[in-house]
N, C-alpha and C positions, 0 to 999 in steps of 0.2 A: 650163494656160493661164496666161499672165503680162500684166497688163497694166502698162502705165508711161506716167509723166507728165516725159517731159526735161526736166530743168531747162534746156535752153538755148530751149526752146520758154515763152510766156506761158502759168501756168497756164491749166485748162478755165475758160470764162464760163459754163458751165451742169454739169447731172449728167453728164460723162462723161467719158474716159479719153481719151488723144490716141490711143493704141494696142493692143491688145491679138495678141499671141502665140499660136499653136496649132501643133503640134508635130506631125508625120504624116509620112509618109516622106522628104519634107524641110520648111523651115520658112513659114510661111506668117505674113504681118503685114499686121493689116486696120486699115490710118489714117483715124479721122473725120475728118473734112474739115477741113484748117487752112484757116485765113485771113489774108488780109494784115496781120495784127498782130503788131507786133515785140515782142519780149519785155519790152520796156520797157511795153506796152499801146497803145503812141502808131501810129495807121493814118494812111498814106498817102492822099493825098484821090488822086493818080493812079491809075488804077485800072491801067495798068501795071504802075505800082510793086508794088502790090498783088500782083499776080499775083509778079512777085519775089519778095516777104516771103513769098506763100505756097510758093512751090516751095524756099527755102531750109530751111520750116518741115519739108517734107516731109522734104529732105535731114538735117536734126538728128534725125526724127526715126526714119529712116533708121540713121544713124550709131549713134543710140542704143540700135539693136537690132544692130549688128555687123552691118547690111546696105549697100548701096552703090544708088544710080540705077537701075544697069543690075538690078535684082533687081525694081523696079517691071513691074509684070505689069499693072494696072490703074488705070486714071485715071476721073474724073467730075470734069467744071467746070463748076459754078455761075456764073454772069455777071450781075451787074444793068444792065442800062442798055445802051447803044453805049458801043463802044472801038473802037478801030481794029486791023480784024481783021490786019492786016499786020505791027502791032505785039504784036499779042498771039501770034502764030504765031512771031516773030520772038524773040521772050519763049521761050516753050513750046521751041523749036531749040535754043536757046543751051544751055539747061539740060539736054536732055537729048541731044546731041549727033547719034551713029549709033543710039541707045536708042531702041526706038519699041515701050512700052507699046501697050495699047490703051487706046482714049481714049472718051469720049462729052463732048459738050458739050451743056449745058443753059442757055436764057436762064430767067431767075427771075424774078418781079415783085420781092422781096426777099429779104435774108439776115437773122440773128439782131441787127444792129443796123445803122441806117441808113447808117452812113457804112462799112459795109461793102459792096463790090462785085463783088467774090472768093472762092468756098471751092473747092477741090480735097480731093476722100476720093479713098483709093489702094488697092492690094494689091498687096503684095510676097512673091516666093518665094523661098527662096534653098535648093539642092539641098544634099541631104546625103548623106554616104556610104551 
């Protein structure tokens, strides 16, 4: 098992890993949920945006395991508040284009700090010989 912390991703704000690794007849990556914070630390008060930051966070961290979008097998989205669902769907398209994870969507009363409005956790598989 490997776990990793990308450096293109903001370090963890609490005890945990962005990622961890497990190996089985092909590869399997199970991402804690990022959030719309950029690696700079600094969140987006849109909560659009947010959702942005998070899904590129996923993609770094993605990347950082030699995996791609299309390898995402699993979605959960955390929500705080109203956003406009048109634009949030419209969000969630862009990014992953003809890719259609599965998904569940969750409204939250909150996340880990107030000015966040966003988490997506994932799992990705990617076959092996």
């Amino acid at each position: 098992m490997i776990s990793r912390n990308p450096q293109d991703v903001h370090a963890p704000v609490a005890e945990y890993t962005h990622q961890i690794e497990v190996s089985a007849p092909g590869r399997w990556l199970v991402l804690s949920g990022q959030i719309g914070m950029r690696q700079d630390g600094s969140v987006p008060q849109d909560p659009i945006e947010q959702i942005d930051v998070a899904l590129e966070n996923l993609r770094s961290n993605l990347d950082a395991a030699g995996m791609v979008v299309s390898d995402l097998v699993k979605l959960t989205f955390y929500l705080v508040g109203d956003m406009d669902p048109a634009a949030r769907r419209a969000a969630v398209a862009e990014f992953f284009g003809d890719h259609l994870p599965t998904s569940t969507l969750l409204y939250v009363s909150a996340l880990a700090a107030p000015t966040l409005r966003v988490e997506i956790d994932a799992w990705a598989f990617q076959q092996t010989a």
